[in-house]
Structure formats: C-alpha cells, structure tokens
C-alpha positions in Angstrom: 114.9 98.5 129.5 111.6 97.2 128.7 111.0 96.2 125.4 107.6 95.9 123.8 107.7 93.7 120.9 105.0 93.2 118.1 106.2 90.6 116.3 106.5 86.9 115.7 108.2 85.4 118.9 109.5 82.7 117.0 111.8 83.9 114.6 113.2 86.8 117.3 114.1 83.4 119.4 115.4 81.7 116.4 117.5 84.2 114.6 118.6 86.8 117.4 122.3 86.5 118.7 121.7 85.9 122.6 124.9 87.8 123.3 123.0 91.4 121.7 120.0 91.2 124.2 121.5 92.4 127.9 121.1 91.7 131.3 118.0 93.4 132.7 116.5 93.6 129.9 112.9 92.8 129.9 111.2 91.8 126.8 107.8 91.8 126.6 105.6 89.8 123.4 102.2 90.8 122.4 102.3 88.9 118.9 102.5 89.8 115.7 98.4 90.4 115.1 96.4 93.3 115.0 98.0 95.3 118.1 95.2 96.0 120.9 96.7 99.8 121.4 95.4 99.5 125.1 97.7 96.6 126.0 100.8 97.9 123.9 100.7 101.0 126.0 99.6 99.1 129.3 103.2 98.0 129.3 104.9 101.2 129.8 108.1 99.8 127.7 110.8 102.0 126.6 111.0 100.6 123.1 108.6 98.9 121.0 109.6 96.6 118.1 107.3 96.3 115.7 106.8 94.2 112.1 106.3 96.5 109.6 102.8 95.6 108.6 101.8 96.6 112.0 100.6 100.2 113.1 102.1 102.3 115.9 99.8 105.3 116.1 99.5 108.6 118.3 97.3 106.8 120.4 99.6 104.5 121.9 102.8 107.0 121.8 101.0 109.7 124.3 100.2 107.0 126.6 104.1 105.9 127.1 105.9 108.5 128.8 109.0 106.2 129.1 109.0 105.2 125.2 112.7 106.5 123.4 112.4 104.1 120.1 110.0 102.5 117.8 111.9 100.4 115.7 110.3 98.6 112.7 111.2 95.2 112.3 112.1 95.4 108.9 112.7 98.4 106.2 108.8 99.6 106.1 107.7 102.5 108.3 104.8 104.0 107.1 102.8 102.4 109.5 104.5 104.3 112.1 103.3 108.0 113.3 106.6 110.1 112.5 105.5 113.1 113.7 104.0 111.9 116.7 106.8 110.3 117.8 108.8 113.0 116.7 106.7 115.8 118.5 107.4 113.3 121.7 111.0 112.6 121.2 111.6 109.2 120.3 113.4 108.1 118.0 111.8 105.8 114.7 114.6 103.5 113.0 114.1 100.7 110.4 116.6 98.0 109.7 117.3 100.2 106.3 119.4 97.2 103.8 119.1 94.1 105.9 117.3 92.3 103.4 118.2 94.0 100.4 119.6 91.0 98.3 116.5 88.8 99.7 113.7 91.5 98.4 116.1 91.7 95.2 115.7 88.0 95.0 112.4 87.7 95.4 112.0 90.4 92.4 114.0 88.0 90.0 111.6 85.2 91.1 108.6 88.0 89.9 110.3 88.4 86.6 111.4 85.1 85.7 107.6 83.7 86.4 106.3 86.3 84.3 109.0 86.2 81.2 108.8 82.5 81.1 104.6 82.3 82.0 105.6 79.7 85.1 102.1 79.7 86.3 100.6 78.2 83.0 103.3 76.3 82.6 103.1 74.5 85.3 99.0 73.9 85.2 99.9 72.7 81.8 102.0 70.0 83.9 99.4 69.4 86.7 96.6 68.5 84.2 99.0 66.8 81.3 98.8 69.2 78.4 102.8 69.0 78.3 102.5 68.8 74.8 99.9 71.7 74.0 102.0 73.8 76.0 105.7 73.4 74.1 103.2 74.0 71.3 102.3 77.3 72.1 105.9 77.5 73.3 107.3 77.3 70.1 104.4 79.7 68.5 105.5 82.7 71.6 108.9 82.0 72.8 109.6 83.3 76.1 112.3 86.6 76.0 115.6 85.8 78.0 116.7 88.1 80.9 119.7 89.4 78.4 117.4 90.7 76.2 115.4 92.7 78.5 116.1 96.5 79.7 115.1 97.3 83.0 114.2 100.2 84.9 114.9 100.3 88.6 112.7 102.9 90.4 114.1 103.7 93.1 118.1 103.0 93.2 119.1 102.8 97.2 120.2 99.2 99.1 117.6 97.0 97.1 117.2 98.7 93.6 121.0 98.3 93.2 121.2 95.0 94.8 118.3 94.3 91.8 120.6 96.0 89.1 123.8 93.6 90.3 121.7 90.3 89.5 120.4 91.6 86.3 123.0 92.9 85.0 124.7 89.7 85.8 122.2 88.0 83.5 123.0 90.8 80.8 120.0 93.1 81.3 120.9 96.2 80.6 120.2 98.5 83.5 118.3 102.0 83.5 117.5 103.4 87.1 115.4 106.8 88.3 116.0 108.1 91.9 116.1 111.1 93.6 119.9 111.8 93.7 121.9 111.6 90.5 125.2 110.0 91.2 127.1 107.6 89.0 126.5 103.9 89.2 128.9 101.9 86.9 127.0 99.6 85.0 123.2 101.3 85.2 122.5 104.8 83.2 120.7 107.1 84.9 116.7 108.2 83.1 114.3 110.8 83.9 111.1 108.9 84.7 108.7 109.1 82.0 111.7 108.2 80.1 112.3 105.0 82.0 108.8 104.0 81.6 108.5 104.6 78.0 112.1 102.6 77.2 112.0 100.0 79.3 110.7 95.9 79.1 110.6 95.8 83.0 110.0 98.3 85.3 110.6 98.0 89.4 109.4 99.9 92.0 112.0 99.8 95.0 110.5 103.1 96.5 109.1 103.8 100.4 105.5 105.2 100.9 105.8 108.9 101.0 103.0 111.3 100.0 104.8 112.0 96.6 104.5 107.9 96.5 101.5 107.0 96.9 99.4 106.4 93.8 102.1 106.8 91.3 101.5 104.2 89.3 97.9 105.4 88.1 96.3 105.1 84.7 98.5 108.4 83.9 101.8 106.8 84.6 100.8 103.2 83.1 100.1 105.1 79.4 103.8 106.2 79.2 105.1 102.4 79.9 106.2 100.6 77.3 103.3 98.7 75.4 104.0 95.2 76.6 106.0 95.8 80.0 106.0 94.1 82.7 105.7 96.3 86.5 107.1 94.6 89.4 106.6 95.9 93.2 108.5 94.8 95.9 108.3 97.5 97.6 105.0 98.7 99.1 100.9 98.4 97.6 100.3 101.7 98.6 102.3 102.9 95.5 100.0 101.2 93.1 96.6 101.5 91.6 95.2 97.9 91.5 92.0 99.0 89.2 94.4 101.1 87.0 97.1 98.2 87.1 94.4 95.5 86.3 92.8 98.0 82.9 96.9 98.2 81.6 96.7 94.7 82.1 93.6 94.0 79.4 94.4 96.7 77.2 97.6 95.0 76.7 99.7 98.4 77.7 101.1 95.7 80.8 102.2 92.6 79.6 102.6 91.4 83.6 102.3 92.5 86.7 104.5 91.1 89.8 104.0 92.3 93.5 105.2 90.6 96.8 102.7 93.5 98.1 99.3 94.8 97.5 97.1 97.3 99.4 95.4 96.5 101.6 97.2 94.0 103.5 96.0 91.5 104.3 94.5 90.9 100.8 90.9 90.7 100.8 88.3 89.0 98.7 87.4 91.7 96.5 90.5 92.9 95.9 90.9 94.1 92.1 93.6 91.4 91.0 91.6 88.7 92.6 88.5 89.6 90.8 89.9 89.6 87.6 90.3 86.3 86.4 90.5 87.3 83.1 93.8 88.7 83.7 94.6 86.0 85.7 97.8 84.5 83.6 99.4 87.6 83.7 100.0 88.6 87.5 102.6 87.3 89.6 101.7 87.8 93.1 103.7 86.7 96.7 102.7 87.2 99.8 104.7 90.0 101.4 107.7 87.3 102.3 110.6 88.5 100.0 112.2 90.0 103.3 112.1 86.8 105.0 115.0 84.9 105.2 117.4 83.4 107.7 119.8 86.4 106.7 117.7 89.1 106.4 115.9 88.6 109.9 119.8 88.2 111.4 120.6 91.0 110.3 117.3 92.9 111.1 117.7 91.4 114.6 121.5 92.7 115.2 121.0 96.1 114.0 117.6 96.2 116.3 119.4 95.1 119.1 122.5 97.3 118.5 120.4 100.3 118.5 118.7 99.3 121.5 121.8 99.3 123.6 122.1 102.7 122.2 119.4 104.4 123.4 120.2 102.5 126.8 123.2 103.9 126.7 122.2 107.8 126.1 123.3 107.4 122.1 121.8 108.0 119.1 120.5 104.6 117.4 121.3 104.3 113.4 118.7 104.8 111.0 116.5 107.4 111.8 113.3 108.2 109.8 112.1 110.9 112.1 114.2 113.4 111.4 115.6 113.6 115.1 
C-alpha cells in the first residue's frame, strides 16, 4: 500500500502507534500546504490522507487509478469531492468523534472569554487599569455558566460532549438536530425556537448545502437579543457581514469561532475590519481539534481503516455513501 499523506509529518510521527502502520507499507509526505494536485497524483498511492482544511478534488482522483480511500485527517470533509470519488469507487471516511471532548473544550474556552469579557480584562491588566476595570466590573457583572441556557445545534459526538460540560456547570441544555431521540438531561427545540430562548447558541453542524449560510441576517433576528453564537464547527456556515451587523445592533452580545471562512483568514476579512466590534468576538485559530488525544485517536482509526481496505474490507466512517 502506498499511502499519500497531506498532512503535518510531525505530529503523524509523534502520535501514531508504530504497531498500526504495516510492513510494506509505503508512506509517502507531501506536507500539509497548499496540495500541488500534479504531485499528489504523480504518486499513484492507493490512499491519501489528508488534513481537513486541505482540498482533494476531481482533478487529482481521475488521475489515480489505484486510489480505494481518501481519509480526512480529522472530522471535516467538505473539502473532499464525494461524488467524484464516489462515481470512482473509493471510499471517503473521517475520523467522525476523535476529538469530540477537545472541540467541546475549546467551545467552553469561547464562552467563558466571552461571559466573563477575558480579552478586556486582561488589556486592562497589560496596561494597569486593574482598578478601572473591577470598576466597570461591579457596574456589569459577568453572568455565570449556571445561569445561562444553551442551545446546541447540532447534537452528534461534539454537541453532546458540549451539553455534558455545561450541564455539569448547571446550564440548562436545549439542543436542535435532525433526529429526535431522547437525551436525558437536554430538551429537544425546533430551531427558531432555540434561537429565540436561548443565552448561547452553538453550531456543532458539517457543511452541507442545507448548511451553508444559515446563520444569515434572517436567522440572527430570531436570536435572543443579547446572545452569544459560538462556531466550532465550520465558517462556511456563517455570514461574517451579517454576524458583525448583529454584533453592533446589539441583537449578538458575542461571537466565538475556532473557524471562519475563508481559511486561512485574510486581511479584509469582516471581523478583522471591524474594530468597533472588536470586544465582542472571540476568535481561535481552527486548533480546538488539536490535542495529544484527539490526533491519537484520529491516527488509530486512520490506520485501522487502512488495513481495511488492504485487506478487501470495508473501512468505518464512510461519508460517500458507498
């Protein structure tokens, strides 16, 4: 098996188990930059692994007539041409949960900086206006997880990984998804519902073409006046113009992200143009998956499924629909 890999070499080295990667196999790393689509297909592997900011298009899947699996590093996908790589039989898995409780995580660090204003806070510190700032602490206390309801959009591995630590601060826990099972502890709202009831609202949701865009100025007018969005998830489901308007109207008291689009950022990108709005976004840069156990556990169900296809099976966590 040769394996194409468009990722960071490093951390594959660092946090793979030796034992899942076989004998013969041969693993070849391009990086985890812009692909050059001529030299991903010039190696004629049979899988390529690929970070999930990275794109694997049509162009490079016709010229591999060996390739069985594209596997995304991580839980994104949408990068990846489905149907291409459907229409040519190879299987497109993600590592679907392996850093649920790390993305979760890094959506309590979101909230809590926003609830508590950390950035100003902590400028207050760097330029000695201690005092002005318990001041104005006093006049505007901050709320206290407890005393917030949240809505979880999106309710698979990370929304309820979100809705455990949450709930274990006392939020109380509203969540919207496509299925409607029972969840003890979270209560189940239609979605204009959850917007319009709820003091944070989290997008845990992939990029699908029902997805994309849905938080637009439509959407933002039945939140709560005063709420706080938080997106771990993907950019693509957010308008930043619409995000940043909610933000001076006052209809958003805060907005969190891990991720914007496009990715990378750029310089005229809506939230970094806006710097009267400025004390009121949260933003990290795409890194809530990356920890020592999420990219273990990416790495061992990667390497599982890869033995898989060697063997004739079927991998885990298909996205394709094969």
């Amino acid at each position: 098996m040769k394996i194409a890999l468009l990722t960071n070499r490093e951390s594959i080295e660092r946090f793979s188990d030796p034992a899942l990667i076989l004998p013969g196999w041969e693993l070849v790393f391009l990086g985890n930059g812009a692909p050059d689509p001529d030299a991903v297909a010039a190696t004629d592997a049979d899988v390529i692994v690929a970070d999930s900011m990275l794109p694997v298009g049509a162009d490079v899947i016709s010229r591999m007539p060996r390739l069985r699996l594209i596997h995304a590093q991580g839980v994104g996908f949408d990068k990846i041409d489905l149907a291409a790589a459907a229409k040519a039989g190879v299987y497109v898995c993600n590592c679907a949960g392996s850093n649920a409780r790390a993305v979760a995580e890094q959506a309590m660090l979101l909230i809590m900086a926003l609830l508590r204003g950390f950035r100003a806070g902590e400028e207050a510190m760097f330029s000695c206006r201690q005092t002005e700032a318990r001041t104005a602490g006093f006049a505007d206390p901050a709320r206290e997880l407890g005393d917030c309801s949240v809505g979880i959009v999106g309710f698979g591995a990370v929304g309820r990984a979100l809705g455990e630590l949450l709930a274990a601060a006392g939020s109380r826990i509203f969540w919207y998804g496509p299925s409607r099972r029972e969840y003890p502890g979270a209560e189940y709202l239609p979605l204009d519902e959850l917007y319009s009831s709820c003091d944070i609202v989290s997008l845990n949701l992939p990029v699908t073409p029902e997805t994309v865009g849905m938080i637009n100025d439509a959407a933002l007018a039945r939140f709560k006046p005063g709420a706080l969005l938080i997106n771990t998830s993907r950019g693509e489901l957010v308008d930043n113009e619409a995000v940043v308007r909610a933000l001076r109207s006052g209809r958003l008291g805060g907005f969190g992200a891990d991720t914007i689009a496009p990715e990378p950022v750029r310089p005229d990108d809506p939230f970094l143009t806006a710097p009267d709005v400025r004390g009121k976004i949260a933003l990290s840069p795409h890194v809530g998956g990356l920890t020592v156990g999420g990219f273990r556990r990416a790495y061992a169900t990667i390497w599982k499924n890869v033995a898989a296809v060697a063997r004739g099976e079927r991998p885990v966590n298909i996205v394709n629909g094969l």
